[in-house]
Backbone as CSV, one residue per row, in Angstrom:
resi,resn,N_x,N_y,N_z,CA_x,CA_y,CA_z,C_x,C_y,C_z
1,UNK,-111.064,-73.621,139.042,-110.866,-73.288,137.632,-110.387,-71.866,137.471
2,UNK,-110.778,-71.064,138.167,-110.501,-69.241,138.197,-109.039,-69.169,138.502
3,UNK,-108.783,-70.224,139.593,-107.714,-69.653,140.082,-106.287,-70.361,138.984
4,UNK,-106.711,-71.749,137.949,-106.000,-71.997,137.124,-105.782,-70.993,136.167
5,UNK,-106.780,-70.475,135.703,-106.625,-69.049,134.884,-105.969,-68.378,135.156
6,UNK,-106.026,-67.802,136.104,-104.907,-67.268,137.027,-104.053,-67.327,136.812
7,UNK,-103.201,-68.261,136.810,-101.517,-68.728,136.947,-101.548,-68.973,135.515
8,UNK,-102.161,-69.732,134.484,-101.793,-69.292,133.685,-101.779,-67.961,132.472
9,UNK,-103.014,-67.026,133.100,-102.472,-65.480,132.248,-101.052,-65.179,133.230
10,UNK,-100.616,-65.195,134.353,-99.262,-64.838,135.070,-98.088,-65.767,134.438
11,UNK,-98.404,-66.520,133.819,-97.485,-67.194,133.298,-96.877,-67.034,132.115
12,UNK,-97.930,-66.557,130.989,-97.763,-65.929,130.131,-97.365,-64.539,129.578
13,UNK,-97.589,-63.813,130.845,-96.756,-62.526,130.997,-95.493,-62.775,131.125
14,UNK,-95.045,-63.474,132.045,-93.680,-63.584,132.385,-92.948,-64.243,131.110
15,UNK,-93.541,-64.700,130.428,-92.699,-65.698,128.818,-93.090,-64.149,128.357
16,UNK,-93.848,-63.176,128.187,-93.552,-62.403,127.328,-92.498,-61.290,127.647
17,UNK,-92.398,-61.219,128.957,-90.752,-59.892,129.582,-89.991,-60.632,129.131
18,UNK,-89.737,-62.186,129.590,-88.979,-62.513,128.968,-87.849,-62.642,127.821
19,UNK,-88.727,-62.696,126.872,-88.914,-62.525,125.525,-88.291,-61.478,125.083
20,UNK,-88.557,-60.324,125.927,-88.808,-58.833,125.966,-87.761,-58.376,126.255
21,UNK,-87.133,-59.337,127.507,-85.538,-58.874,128.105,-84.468,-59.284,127.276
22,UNK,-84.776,-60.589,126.594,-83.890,-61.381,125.881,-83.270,-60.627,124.302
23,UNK,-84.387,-59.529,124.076,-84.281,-59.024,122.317,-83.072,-58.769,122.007
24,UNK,-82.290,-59.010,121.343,-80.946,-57.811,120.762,-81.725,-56.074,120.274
25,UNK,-80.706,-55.465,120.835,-81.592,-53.854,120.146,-81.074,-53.904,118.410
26,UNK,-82.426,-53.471,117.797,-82.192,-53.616,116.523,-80.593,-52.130,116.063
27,UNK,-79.973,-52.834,114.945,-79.049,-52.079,114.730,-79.587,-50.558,113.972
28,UNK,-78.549,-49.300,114.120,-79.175,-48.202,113.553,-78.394,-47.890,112.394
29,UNK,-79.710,-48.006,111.250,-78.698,-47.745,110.199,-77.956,-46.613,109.961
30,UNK,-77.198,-46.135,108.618,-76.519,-45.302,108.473,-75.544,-46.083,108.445
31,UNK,-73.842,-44.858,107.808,-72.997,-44.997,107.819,-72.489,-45.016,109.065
32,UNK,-71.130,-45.327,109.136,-70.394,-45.248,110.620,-69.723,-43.881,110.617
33,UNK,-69.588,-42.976,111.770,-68.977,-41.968,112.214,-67.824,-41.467,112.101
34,UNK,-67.531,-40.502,111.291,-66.359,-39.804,110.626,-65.168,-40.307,111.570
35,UNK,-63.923,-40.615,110.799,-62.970,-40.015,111.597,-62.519,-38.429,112.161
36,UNK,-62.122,-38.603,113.166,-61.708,-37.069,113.600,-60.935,-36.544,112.716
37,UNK,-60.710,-35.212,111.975,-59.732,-34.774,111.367,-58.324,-34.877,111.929
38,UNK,-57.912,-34.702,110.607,-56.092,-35.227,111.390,-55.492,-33.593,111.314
39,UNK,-55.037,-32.906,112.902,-54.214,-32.162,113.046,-52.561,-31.926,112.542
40,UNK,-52.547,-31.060,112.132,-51.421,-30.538,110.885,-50.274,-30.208,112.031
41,UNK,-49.526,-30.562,112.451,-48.336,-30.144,113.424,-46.517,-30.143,112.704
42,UNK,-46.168,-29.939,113.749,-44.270,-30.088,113.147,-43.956,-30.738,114.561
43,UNK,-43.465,-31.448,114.694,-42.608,-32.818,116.043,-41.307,-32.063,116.534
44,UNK,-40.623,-32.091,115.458,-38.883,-31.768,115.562,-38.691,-31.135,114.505
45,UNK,-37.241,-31.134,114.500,-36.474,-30.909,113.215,-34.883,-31.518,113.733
46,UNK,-34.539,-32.907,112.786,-33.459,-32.651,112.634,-32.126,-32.667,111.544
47,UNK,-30.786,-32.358,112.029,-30.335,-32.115,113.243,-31.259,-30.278,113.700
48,UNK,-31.106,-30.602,114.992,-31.961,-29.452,115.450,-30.785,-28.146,115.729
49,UNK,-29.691,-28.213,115.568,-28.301,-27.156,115.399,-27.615,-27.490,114.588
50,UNK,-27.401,-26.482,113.815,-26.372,-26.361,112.846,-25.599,-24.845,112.842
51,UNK,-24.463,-25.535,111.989,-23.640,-23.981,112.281,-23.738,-23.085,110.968
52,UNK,-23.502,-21.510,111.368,-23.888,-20.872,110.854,-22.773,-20.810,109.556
53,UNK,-23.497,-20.096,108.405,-22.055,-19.988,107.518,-22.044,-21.137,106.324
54,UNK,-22.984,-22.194,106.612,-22.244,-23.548,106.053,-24.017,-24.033,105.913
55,UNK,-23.974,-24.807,104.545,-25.273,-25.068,103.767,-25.426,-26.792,104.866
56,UNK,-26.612,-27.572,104.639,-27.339,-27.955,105.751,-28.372,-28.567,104.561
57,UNK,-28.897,-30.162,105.371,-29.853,-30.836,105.310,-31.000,-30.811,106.753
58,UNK,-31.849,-31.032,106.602,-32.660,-31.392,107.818,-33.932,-32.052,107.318
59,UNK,-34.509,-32.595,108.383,-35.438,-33.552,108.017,-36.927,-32.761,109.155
60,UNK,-37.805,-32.543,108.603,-38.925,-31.785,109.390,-39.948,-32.997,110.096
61,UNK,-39.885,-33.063,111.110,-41.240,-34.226,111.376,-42.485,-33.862,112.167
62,UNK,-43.422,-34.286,111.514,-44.714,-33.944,111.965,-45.964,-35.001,111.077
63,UNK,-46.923,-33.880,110.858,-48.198,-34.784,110.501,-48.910,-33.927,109.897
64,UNK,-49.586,-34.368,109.208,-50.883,-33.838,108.026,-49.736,-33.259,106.904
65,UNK,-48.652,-33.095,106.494,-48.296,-32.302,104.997,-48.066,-33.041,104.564
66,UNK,-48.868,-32.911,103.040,-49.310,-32.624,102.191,-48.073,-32.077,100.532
67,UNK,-48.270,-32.884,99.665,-47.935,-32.155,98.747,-47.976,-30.620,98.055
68,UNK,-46.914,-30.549,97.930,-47.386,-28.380,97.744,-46.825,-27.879,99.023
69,UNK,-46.518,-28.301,100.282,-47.040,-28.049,101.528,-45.166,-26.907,101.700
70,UNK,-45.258,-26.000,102.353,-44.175,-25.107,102.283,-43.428,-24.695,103.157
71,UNK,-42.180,-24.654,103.655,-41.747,-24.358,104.689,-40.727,-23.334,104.702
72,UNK,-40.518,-23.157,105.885,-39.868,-21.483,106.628,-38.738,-21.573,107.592
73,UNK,-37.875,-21.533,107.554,-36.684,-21.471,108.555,-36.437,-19.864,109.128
74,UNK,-37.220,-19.407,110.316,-37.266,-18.099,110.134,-38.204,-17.698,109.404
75,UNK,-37.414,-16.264,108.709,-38.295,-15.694,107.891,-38.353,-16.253,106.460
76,UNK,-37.398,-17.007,106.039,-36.653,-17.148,104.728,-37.272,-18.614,104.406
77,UNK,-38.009,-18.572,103.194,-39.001,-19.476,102.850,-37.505,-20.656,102.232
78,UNK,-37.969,-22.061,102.080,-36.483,-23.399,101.542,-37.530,-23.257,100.273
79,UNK,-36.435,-22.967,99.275,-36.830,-23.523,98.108,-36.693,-24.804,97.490
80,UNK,-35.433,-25.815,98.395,-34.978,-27.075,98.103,-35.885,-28.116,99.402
81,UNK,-37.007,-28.519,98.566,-37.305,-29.614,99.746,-38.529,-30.862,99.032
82,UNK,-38.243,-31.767,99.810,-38.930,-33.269,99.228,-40.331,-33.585,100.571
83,UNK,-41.405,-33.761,100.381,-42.153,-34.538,100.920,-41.957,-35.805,100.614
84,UNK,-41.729,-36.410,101.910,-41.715,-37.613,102.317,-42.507,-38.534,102.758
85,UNK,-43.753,-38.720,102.159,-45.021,-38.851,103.351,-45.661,-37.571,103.872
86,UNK,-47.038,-38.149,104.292,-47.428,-37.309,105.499,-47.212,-36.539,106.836
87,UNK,-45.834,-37.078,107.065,-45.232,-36.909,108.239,-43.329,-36.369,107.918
88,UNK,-43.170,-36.479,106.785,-41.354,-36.302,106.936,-41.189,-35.276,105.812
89,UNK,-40.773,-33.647,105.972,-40.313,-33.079,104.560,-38.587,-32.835,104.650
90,UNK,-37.865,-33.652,103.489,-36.652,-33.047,103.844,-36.347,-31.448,102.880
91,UNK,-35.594,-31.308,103.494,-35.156,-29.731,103.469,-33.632,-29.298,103.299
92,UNK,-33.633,-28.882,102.500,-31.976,-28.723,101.687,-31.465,-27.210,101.535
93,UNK,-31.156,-26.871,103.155,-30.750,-25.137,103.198,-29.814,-24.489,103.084
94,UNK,-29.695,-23.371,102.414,-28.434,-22.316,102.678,-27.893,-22.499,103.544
95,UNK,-26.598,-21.277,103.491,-26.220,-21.128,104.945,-26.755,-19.830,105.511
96,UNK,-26.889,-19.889,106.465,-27.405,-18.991,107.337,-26.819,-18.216,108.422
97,UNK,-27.134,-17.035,108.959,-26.647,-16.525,110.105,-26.622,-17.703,111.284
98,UNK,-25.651,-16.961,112.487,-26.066,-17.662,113.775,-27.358,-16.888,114.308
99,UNK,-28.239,-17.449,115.130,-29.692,-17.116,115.594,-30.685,-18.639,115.993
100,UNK,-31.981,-18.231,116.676,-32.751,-18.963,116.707,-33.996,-18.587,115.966
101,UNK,-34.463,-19.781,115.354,-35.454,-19.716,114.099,-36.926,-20.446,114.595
102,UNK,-37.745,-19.995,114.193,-39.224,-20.854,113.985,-39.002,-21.675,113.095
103,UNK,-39.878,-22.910,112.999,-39.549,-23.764,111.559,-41.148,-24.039,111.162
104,UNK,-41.748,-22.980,110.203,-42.798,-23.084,109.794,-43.105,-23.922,108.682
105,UNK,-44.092,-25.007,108.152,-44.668,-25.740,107.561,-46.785,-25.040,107.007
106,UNK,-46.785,-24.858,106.246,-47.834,-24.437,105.286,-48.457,-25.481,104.144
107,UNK,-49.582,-25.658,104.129,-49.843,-26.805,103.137,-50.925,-25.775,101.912
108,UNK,-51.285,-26.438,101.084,-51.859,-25.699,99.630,-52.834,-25.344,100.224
109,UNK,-54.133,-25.992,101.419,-54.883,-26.251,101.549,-55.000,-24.817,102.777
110,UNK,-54.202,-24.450,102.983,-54.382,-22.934,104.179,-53.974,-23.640,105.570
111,UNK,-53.527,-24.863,105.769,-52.772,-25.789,107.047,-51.511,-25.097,107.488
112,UNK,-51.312,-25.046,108.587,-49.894,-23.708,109.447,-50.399,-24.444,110.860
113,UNK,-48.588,-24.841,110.566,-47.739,-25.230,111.826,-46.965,-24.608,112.509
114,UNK,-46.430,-24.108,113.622,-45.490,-23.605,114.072,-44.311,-23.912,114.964
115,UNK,-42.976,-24.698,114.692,-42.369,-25.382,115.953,-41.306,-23.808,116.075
116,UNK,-41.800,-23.124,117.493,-41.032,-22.166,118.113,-40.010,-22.761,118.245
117,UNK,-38.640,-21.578,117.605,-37.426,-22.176,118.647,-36.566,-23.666,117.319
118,UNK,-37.199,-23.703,116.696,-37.338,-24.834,116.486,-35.760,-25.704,115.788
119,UNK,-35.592,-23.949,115.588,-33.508,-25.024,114.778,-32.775,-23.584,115.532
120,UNK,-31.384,-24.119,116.006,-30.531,-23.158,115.868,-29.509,-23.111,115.804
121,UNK,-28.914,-21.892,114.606,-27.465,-21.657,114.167,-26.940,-21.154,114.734
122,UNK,-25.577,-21.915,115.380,-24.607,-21.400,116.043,-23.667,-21.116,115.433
123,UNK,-22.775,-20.001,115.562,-21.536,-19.100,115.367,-20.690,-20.087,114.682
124,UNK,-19.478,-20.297,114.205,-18.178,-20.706,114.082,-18.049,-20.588,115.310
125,UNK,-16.907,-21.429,115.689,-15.933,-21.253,117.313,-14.649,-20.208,116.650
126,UNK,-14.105,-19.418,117.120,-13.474,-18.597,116.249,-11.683,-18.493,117.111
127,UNK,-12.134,-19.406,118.246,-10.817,-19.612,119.205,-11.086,-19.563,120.562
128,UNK,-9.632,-18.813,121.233,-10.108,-19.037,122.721,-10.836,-17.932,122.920
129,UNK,-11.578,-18.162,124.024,-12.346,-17.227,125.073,-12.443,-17.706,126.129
130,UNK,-11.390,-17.400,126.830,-10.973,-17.263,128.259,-11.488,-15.985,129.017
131,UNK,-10.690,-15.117,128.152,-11.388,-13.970,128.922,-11.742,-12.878,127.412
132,UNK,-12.752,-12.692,127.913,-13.143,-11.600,127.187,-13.726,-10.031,127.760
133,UNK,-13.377,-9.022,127.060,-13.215,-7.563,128.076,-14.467,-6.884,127.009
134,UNK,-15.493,-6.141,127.706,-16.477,-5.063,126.710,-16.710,-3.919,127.515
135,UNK,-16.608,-2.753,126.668,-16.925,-1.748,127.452,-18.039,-0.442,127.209
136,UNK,-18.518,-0.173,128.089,-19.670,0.778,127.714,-19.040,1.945,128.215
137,UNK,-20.388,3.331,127.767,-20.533,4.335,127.698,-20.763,5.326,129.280
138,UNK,-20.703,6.379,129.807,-20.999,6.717,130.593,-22.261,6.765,131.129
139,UNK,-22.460,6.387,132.751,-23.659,6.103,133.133,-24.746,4.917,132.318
140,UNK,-24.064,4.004,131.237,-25.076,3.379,130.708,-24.370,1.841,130.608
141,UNK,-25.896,1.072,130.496,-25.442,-0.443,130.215,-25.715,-1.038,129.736
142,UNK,-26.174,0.080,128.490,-26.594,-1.405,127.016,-25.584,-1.527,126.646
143,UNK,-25.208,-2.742,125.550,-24.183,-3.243,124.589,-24.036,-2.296,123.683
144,UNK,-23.347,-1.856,123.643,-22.666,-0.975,122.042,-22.002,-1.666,121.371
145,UNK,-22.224,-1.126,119.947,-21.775,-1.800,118.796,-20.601,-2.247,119.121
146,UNK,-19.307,-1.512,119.551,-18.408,-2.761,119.245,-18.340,-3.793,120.749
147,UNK,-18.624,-3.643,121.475,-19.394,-4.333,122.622,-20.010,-5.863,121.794
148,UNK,-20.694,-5.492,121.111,-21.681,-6.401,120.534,-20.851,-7.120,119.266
149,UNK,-20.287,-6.471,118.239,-18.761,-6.992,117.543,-17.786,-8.036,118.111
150,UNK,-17.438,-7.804,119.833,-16.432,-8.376,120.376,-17.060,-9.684,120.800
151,UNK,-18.546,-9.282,121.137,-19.654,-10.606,121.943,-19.654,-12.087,120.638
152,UNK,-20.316,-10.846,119.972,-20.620,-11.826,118.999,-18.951,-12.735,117.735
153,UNK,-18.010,-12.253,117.811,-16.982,-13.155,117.950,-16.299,-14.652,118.485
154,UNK,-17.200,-13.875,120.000,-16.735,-14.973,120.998,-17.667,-15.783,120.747
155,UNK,-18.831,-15.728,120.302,-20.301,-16.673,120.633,-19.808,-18.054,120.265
156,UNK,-19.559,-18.608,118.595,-19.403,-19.966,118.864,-18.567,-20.131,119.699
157,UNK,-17.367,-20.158,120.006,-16.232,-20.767,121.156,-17.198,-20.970,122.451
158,UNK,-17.846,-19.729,122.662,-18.620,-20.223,123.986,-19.777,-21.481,123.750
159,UNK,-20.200,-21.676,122.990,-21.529,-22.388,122.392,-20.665,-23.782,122.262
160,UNK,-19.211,-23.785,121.718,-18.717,-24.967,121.625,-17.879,-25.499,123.327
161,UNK,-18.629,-24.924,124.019,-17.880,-25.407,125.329,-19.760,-25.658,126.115
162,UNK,-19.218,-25.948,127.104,-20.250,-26.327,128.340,-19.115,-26.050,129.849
163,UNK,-18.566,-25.379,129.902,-18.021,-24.910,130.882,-18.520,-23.623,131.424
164,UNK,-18.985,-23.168,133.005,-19.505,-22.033,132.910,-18.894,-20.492,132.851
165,UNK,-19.799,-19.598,132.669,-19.247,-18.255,132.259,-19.365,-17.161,133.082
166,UNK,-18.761,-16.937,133.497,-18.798,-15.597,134.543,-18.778,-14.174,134.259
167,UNK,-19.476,-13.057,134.438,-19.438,-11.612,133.953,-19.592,-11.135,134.809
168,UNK,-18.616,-10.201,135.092,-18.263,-9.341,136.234,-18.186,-7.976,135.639
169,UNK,-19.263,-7.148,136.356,-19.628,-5.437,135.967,-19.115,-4.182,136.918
170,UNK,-17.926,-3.771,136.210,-17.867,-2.782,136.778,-17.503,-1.021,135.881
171,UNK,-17.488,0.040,137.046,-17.556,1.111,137.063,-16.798,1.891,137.145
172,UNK,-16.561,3.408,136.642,-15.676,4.170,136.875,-15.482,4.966,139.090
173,UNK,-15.084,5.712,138.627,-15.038,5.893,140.673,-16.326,6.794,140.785
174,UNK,-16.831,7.462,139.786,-18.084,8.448,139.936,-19.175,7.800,140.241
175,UNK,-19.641,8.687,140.982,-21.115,8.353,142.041,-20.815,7.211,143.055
176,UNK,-21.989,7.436,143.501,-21.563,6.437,145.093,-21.307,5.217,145.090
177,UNK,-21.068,4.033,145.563,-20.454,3.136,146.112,-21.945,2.330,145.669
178,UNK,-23.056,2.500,146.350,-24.594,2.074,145.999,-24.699,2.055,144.487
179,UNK,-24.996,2.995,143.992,-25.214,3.308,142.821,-23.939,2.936,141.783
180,UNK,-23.401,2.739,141.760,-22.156,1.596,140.988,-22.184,0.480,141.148
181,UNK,-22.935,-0.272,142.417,-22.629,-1.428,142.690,-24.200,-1.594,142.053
182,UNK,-24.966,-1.045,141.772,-26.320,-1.181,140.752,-25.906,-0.842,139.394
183,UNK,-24.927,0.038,138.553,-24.688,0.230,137.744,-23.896,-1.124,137.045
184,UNK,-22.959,-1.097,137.897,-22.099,-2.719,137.355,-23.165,-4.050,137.399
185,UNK,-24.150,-4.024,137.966,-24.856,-5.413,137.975,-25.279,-5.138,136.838
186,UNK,-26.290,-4.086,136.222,-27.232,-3.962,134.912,-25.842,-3.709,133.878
187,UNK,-24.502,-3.611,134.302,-24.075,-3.914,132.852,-23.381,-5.677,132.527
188,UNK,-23.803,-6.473,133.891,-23.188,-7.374,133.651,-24.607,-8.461,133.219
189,UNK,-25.781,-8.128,133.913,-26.843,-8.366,133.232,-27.333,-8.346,131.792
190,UNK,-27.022,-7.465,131.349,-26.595,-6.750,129.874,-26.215,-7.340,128.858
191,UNK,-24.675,-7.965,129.329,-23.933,-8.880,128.911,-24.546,-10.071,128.743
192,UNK,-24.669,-10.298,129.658,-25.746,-11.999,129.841,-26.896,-11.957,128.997
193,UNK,-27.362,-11.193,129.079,-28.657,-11.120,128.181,-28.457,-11.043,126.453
194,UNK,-27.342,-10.660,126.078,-26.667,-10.723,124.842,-26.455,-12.338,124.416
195,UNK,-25.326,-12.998,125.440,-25.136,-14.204,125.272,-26.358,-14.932,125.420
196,UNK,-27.408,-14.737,125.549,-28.423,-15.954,126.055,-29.109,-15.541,124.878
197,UNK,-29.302,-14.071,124.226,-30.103,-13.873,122.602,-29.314,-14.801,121.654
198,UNK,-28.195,-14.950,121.957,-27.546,-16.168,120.736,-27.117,-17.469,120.968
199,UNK,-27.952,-18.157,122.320,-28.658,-19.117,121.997,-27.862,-20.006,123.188
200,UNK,-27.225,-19.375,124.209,-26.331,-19.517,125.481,-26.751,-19.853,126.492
201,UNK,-27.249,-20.956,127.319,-28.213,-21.033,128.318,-27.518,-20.103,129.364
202,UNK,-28.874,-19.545,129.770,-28.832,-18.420,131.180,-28.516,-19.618,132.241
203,UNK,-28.444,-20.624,132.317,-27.922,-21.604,133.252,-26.373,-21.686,133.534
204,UNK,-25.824,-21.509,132.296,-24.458,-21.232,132.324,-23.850,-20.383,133.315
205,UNK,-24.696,-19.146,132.892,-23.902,-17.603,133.365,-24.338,-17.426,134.694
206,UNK,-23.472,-17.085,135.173,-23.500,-15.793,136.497,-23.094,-14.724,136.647
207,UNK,-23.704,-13.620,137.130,-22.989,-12.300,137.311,-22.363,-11.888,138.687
208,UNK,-21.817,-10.941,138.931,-21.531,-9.872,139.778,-21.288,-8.753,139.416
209,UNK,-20.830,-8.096,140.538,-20.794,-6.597,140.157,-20.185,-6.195,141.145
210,UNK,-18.855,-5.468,140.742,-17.617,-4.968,141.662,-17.393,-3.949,142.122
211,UNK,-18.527,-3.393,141.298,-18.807,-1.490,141.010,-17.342,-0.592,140.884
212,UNK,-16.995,0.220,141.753,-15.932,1.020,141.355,-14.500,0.652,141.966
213,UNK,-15.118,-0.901,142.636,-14.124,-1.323,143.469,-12.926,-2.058,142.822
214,UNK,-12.879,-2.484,141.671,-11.335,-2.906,140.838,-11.098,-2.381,139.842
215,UNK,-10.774,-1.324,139.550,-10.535,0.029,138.363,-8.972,-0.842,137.783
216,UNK,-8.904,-1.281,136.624,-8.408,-1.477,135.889,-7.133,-0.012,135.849
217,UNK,-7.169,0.956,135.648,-7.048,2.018,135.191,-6.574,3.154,136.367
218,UNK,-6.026,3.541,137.061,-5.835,4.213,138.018,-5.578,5.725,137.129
219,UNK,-6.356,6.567,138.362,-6.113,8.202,137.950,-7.653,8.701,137.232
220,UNK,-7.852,9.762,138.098,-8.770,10.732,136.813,-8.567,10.797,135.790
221,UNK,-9.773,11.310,135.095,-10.225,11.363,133.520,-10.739,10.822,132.574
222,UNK,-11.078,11.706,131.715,-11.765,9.969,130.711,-10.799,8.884,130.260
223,UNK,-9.693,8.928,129.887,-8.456,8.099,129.981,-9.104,6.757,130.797
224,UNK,-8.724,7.280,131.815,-8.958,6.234,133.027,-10.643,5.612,132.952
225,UNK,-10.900,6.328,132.822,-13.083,5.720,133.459,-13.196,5.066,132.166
226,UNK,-12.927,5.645,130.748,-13.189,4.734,129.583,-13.108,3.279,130.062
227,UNK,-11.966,3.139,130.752,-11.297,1.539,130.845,-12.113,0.676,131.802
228,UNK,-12.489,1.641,132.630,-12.798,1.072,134.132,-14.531,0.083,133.936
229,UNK,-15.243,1.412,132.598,-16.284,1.054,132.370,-16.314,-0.161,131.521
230,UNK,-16.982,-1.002,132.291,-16.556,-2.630,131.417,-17.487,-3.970,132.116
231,UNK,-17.264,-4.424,131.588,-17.760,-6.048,131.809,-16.750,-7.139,131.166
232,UNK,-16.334,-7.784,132.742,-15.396,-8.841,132.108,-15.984,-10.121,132.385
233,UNK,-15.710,-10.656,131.159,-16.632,-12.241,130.918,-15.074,-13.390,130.587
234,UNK,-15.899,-14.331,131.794,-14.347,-15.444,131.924,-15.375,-16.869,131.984
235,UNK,-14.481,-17.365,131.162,-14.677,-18.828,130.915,-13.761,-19.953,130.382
236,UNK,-13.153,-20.161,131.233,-12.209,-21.464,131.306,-12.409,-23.223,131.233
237,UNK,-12.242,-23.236,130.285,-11.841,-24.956,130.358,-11.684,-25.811,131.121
């Protein structure tokens, strides 16, 4: 008889784990868990180039703006523009310089986007540029104004090609052979670095530097070294 007892209190344990294993977990009330806030960004912009000079549509894409919501080409706030949704503002701009711009988006609410880089106006093509000649100052190899006049002329024509560009730096006959052949590189560097601020891939260009070794100009004086001092930039079709 003890040992029937037995088996059945063991029996009855086991119907109660059972039981025990089988439960559903009761549900926890409350509401369900926020969505994550939605991040305010800018995607693109297009068209993402336009030329300078000449008035322009574009279409901004991103997420979170908002009615009210404000945008920036550069520094220069669009006074002409439509929200499209949450995601599309079109934008109805001046004309503008050639350059590269930020394309900032602002909502009522204190929301700021930033797409770096984000549009850029290129030059008119203004003709050929085959070869183009600039010349600097003694011992130096920044761009001078009309240096920078003659560059910036050429810019769309170069911008409207994909052919590459070559700048070759050289020097008057003064100072050594070393030191010219370093002088002509930093002015052909110079150069390059001009074309690539207005929007020219540095992939394009290559330099050298000839130093005092192809003088345009034969003979002493400033006559002569004015000429010699130069950077010639070639780009052919």
């Amino acid at each position: 008889m003890a040992v029937s007892s037995r088996l059945l209190t063991a029996f009855g344990v086991g119907l109660v784990l059972m039981s025990s294993a089988c439960k559903k977990p009761t549900a926890v009330d409350g509401p369900p868990p926020a969505p994550p806030p939605l991040i305010m960004q800018i995607v693109s912009v297009e068209p993402s180039t336009v030329t300078a000079g000449e008035a322009f549509g574009a279409s901004v894409y991103g997420a979170g703006f908002t009615e009210g919501s404000r945008v920036w080409f550069g520094g220069v706030e669009q006074q002409k523009i439509r929200l499209e949704g949450m995601n599309v503002i079109k934008v109805t701009a001046g004309a503008m310089d050639a350059g590269v711009y930020d394309v900032i988006v602002e909502t009522p609410s204190g929301g700021k986007a930033t797409l770096r880089s984000g549009l850029t106006v290129k030059a008119k093509s203004t003709g050929g540029c085959d070869f183009v000649r600039v010349y600097f100052d003694y011992d130096q190899s920044f761009v001078r104004s009309d240096a920078s006049s003659e560059l910036s002329k050429n810019v769309g024509c170069w911008q409207a090609r994909t052919t590459p560009i070559s700048i070759e730096g050289h020097c008057d006959e003064r100072g050594t052979v070393e030191y010219n052949i370093a002088l002509g590189n930093r002015r052909a560097q110079s150069a390059k670095s001009y074309l690539q601020n207005q929007g020219i891939s540095g992939s394009r260009i290559t330099t050298v530097s000839y130093g005092e070794e192809r003088p345009v100009a034969r003979g002493g004086g400033e006559s002569a070294y004015s000429q010699n001092r130069r950077a010639d930039i070639y780009s052919k079709e």
